[in-house]
LUMKOL-172587 format. One record per residue: y, x, z of N, C-alpha, C in turn; residue in one letter. Coordinates in steps of 0.1 Angstrom, whole numbers, plus 5000, padded with zeros to 4 digits. Layout:
REM LUMKOL-172587
YXZYXZYXZA/...
REM end
This chain:
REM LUMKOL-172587
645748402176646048502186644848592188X/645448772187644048822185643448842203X/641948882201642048892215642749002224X/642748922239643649022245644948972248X/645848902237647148902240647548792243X/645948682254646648572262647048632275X/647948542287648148582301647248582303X/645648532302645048482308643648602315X/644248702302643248862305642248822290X/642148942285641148952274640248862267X/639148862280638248732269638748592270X/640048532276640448402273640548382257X/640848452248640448372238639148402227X/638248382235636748412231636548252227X/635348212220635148052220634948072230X/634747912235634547862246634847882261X/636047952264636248042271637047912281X/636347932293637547832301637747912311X/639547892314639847902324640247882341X/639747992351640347892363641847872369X/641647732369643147732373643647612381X/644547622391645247572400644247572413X/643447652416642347702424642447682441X/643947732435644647822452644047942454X/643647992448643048142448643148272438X/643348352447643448482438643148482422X/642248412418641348402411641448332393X/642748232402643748182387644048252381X/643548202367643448272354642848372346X/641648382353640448432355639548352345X/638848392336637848312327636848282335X/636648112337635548122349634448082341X/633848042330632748022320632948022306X/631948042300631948042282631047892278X/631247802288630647672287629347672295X/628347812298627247732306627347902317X/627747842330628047962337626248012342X/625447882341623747962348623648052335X/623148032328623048102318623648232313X/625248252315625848362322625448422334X/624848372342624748452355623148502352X/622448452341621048452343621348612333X/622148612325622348712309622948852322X/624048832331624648922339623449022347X/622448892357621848952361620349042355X/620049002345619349082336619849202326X/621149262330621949372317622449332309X/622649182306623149142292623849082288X/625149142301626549082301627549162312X/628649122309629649222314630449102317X/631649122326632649012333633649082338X/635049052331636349072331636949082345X/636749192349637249202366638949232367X/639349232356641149292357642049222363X/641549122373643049092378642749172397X/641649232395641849362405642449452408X/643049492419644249642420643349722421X/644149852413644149992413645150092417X/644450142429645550242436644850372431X/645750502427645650602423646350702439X/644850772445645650852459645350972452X/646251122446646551252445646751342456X/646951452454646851532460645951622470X/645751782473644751862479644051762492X/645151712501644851682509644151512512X/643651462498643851332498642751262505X/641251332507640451312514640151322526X/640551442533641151452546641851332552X/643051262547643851202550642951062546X/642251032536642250892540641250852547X/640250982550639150972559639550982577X/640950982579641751002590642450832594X/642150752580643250622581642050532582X/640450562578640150462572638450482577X/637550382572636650382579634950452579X/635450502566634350572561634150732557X/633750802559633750982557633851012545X/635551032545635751082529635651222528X/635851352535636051452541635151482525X/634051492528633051552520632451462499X/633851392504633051332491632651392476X/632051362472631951452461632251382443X/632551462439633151392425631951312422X/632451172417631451102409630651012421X/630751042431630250962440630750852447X/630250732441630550492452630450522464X/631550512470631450432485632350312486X/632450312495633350232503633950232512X/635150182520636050222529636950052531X/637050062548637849982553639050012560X/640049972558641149962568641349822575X/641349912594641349812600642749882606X/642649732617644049682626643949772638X/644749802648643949802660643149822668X/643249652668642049562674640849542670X/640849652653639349682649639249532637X/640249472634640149342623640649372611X/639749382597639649362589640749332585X/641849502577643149422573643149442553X/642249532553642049562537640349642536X/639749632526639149752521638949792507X/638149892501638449902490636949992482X/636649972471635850072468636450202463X/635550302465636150392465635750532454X/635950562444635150672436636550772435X/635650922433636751022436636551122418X/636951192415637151262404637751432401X/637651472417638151572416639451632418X/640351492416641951532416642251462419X/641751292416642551182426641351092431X/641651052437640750922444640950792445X/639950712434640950602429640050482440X/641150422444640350292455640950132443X/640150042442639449942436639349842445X/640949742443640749642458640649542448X/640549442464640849312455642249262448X/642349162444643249102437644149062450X/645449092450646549082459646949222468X/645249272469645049352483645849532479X/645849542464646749692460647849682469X/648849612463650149672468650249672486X/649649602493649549612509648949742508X/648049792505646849932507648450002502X/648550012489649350132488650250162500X/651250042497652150032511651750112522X/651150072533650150132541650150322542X/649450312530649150462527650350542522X/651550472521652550542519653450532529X/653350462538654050482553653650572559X/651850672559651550712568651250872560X/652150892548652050982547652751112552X/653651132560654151242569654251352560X/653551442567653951582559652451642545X/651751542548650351572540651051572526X/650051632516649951682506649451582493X/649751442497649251312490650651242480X/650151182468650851062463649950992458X/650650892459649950722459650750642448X/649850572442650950522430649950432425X/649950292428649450172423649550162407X/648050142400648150162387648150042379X/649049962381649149842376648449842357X/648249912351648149922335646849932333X/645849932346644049992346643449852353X/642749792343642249692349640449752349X/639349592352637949662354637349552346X/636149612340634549522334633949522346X/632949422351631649432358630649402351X/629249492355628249472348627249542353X/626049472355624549532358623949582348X/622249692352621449712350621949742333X/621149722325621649812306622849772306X/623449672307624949662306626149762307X/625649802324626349892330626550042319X/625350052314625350172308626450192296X/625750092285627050062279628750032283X/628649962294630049982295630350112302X/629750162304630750342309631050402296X/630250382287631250442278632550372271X/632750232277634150222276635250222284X/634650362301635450342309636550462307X/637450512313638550592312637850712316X/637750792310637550952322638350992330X/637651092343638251102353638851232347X/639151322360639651462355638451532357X/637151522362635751542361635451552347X/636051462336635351412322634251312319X/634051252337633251162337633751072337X/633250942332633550802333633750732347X/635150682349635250652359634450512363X/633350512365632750362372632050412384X/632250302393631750282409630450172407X/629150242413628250132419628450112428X/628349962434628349952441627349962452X/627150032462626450112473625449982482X/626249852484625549732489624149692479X/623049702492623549642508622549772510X/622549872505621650022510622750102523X/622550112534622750152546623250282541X/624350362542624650462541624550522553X/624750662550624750762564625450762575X/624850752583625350702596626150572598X/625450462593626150312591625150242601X/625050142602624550032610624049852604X/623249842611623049712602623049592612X/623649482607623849352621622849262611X/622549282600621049222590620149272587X/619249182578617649262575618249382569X/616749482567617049592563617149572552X/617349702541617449702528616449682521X/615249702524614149662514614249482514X/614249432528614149302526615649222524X/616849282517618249212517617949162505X/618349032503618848982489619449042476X/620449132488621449212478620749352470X/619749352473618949442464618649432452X/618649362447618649322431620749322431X/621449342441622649342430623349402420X/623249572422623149672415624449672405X/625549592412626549582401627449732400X/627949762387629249802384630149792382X/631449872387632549832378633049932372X/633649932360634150022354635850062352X/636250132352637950122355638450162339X/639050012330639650022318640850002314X/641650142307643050072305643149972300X/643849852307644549712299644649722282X/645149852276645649832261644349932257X/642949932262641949952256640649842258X/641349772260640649652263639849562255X/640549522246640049462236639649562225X/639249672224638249752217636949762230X/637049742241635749742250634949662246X/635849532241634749382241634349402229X/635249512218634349452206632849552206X/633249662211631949752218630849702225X/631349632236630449572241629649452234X/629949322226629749252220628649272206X/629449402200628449472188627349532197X/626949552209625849632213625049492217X/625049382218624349302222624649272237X/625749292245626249232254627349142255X/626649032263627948892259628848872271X/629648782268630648812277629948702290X/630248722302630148662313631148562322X/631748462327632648422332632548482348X/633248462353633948512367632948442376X/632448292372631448222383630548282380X/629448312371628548412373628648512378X/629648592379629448732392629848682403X/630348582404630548562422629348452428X/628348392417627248352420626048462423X/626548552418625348712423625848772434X/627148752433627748812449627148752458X/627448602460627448572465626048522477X/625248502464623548542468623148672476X/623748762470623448922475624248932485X/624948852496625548812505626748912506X/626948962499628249062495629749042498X/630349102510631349042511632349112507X/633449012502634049012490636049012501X/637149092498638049062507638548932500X/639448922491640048782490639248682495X/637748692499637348572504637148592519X/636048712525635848702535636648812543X/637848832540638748912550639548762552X/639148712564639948602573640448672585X/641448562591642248592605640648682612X/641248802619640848832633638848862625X/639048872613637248932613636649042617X/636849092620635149212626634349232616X/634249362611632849432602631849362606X/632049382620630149382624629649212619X/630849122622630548992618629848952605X/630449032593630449062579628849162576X/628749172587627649292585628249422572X/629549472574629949542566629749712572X/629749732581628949832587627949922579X/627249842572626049872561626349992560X/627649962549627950022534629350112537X/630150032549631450072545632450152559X/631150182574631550232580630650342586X/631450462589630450552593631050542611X/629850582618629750542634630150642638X/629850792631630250962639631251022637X/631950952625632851072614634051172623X/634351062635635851102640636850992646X/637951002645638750912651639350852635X/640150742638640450642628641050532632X/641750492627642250322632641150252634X/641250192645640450052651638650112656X/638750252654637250342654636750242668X/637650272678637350242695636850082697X/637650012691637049892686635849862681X/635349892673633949902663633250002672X/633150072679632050142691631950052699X/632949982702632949882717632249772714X/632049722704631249602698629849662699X/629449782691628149832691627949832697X/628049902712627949992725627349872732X/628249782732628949662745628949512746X/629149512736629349322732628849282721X/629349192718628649102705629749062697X/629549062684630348972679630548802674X/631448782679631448622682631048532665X/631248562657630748512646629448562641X/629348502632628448532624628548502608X/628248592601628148552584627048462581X/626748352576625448272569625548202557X/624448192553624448112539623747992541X/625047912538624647742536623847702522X/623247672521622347552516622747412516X/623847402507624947282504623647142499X/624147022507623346892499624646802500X/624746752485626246672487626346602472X/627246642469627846562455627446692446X/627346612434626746732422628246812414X/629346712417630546742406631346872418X/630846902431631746942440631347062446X/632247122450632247242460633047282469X/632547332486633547332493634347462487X/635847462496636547512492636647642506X/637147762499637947922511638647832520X/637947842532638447762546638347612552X/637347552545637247442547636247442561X/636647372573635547372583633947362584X/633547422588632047432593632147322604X/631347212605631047092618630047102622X/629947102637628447062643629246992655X/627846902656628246772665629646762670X/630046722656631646652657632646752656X/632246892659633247002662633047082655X/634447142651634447272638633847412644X/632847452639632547572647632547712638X/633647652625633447792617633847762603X/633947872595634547832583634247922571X/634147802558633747822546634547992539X/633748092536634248212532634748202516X/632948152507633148132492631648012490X/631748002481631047872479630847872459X/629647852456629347882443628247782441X/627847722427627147742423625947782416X/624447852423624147972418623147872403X/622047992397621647952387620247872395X/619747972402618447932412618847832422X/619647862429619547832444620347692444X/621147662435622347582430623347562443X/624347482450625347472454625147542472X/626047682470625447772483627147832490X/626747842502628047912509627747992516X/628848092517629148202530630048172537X/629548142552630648102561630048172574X/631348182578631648282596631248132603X/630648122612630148052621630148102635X/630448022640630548102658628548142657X/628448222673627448292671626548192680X/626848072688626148022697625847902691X/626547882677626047782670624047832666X/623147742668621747772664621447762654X/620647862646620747892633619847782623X/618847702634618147652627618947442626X/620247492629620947372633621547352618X/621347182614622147152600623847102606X/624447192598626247172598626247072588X/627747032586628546982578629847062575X/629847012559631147102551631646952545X/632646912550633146772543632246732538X/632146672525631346582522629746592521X/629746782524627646802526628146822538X/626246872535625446892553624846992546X/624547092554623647232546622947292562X/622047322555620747442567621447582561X/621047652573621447782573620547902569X/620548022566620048082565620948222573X/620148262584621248402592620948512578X/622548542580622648692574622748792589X/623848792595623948862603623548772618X/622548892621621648852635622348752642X/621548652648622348522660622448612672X/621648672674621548772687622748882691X/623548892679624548972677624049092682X/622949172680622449332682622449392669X/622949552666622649542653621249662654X/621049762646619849882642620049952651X/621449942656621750102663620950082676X/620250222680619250252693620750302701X/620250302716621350382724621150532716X/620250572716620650732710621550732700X/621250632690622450672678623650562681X/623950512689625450472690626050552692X/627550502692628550672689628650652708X/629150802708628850812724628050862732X/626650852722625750912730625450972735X/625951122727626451252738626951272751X/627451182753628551152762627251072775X/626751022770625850892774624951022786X/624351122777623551162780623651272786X/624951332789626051442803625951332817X/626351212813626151142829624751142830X/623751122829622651112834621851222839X/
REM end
């Protein structure tokens, strides 16, 4: 079988190639190692590997009006974006909860958003209910899958990515965990984030040019990577991911996703009033942290498995890996009154914590720069 033409996506039939499966997660059928995943994760995060991201959606948004309009639905200032330029964008509820997001790179003529695995066809949906009279089409690209890859890697694989209508290669860096303009931070700053060394790419490649990418990439001296090595970089670089950490009822601010993927001034938006009211006013009741797993060597907890302190669940497992350094680690939402320096239990471990996002629930923003301010500063 040549490569490519298993279900399983491209490099399943590479040697050594195993697949994940029966997971319960997005994630089945995904190459999860080439037999030693540290070693992959060690080759990824040094440039000298690439990792089969294709069972991710691809929505294609067209038309004059396409930035206007999604910078109207969604959480980040598309108004001004400019060809060739990574961001990111969230769609929220209401109530300001975390119902999709997506990365986002534009080209001139369309603007292609980059969700997780399940999360296309809900976004398109969405964006096609709220089209009215605007000047947009939306059309989910089921036939465009992605490579991820860092640092030299990355370079090489742009040129096996699709061009836009710019003639540039369509790949998105990703922007985390550097604070974009007018964002906010509920964690350390950027010089001292983890996620500073994560510097990943992804590149947007047709499915039936696929297996000419790997043989490109492979003849240049990049090897292939399984799926647990990039979600062991993610996961370090505290990166939140939707199929894992979009749960019931989450909040940006909880996620500390504010960083990267909301602007505080731009205008009105779904759930905007929400996400001021947290800044302005309250706190949010969770918190993102990373466990420091002690347990069994053959195990890992699993997406949703309880967080315990004294006796009581006070939060729950987001993703769970383990890394090449740090070995068996987790991201889990934890209530915010749980104390940071308190050891939980995950079934069969017990793990210390490490805060990502502040216990104190305050994030960067001064009263002058919360949104409002203006306003703040007529009454007085």
């Amino acid at each position: 079988m040549a490569i490519g033409e298993s279900s399983h996506g491209v490099l399943a039939d590479l040697p050594d190639a195993v697949i994940l499966e029966d997971t319960g997660t997005v994630d089945d059928g995904a190459v999860a190692h080439f037999g030693s995943p540290a070693r992959e994760e060690r080759a990824l995060r040094s440039g000298r590997a690439f990792t089969d991201l294709s069972h991710v959606d691809v929505v294609r948004v067209s038309g004059p009006d396409r930035l206007e309009w999604l910078n109207s639905l969604t959480t980040q200032n598309l108004i001004e974006l400019e060809p060739g330029i990574s961001t990111e964008t969230i769609l929220l509820g209401p109530s300001g909860h975390i119902e999709n997001a997506a990365a986002v790179i534009d080209d001139g003529a369309a603007t292609w958003l980059i969700t997780d695995a399940g999360f296309g066809a809900p976004f398109a949906d969405f964006l096609s209910s709220m089209r009215f009279m605007k000047r947009v089409e939306v059309a989910p690209e089921p036939e465009i899958g992605a490579f991820g890859a860092m640092g030299e890697a990355a370079h090489v694989m742009a040129d096996c990515a699709m061009l836009g209508a710019d003639g540039r290669p369509l790949v998105w860096h990703d922007p985390w965990p550097n604070t974009a303009p007018n964002g906010v931070t509920y964690g350390p700053r950027d010089a001292e984030h983890p996620g500073a060394q994560w510097d990943a790419h992804i590149a947007l490649i047709p499915l039936s040019k696929q297996s000419a990418a790997v043989e490109k990439l492979r003849s240049g001296g990049i090897e292939a990577a399984g799926l647990l090595a990039w979600e062991a970089a993610r996961v370090t670089a505290w990166r939140p991911r939707p199929a894992a950490e979009i749960v019931e009822n989450v909040l940006p601010h909880e996620l500390d996703w504010l960083r990267t993927a909301v602007h505080l001034h731009k205008g009105c938006y779904r759930g905007q009033e929400a996400v001021a009211k947290v800044v302005n006013m309250g706190k949010p009741p969770r918190r993102l942290a990373m466990l420091y797993l002690e347990g069994p060597v053959d195990e890992l907890p699993h997406g949703g498995d309880d967080v315990v302190h004294e006796g009581r669940a006070v939060g729950i497992i987001t993703s769970a890996v383990r890394d090449a350094v740090d070995g068996p680690v987790a991201l889990a939402l934890i209530r915010r009154s749980v104390p940071v320096e308190a050891v939980v239990e995950v079934g069969n471990f017990r793990a210390g914590q490490e805060a990502i996002v502040n216990p104190a629930g305050t994030s960067s923003a001064t009263p002058a720069t919360r949104p409002g301010a203006e306003f703040r500063r007529k009454l007085l």
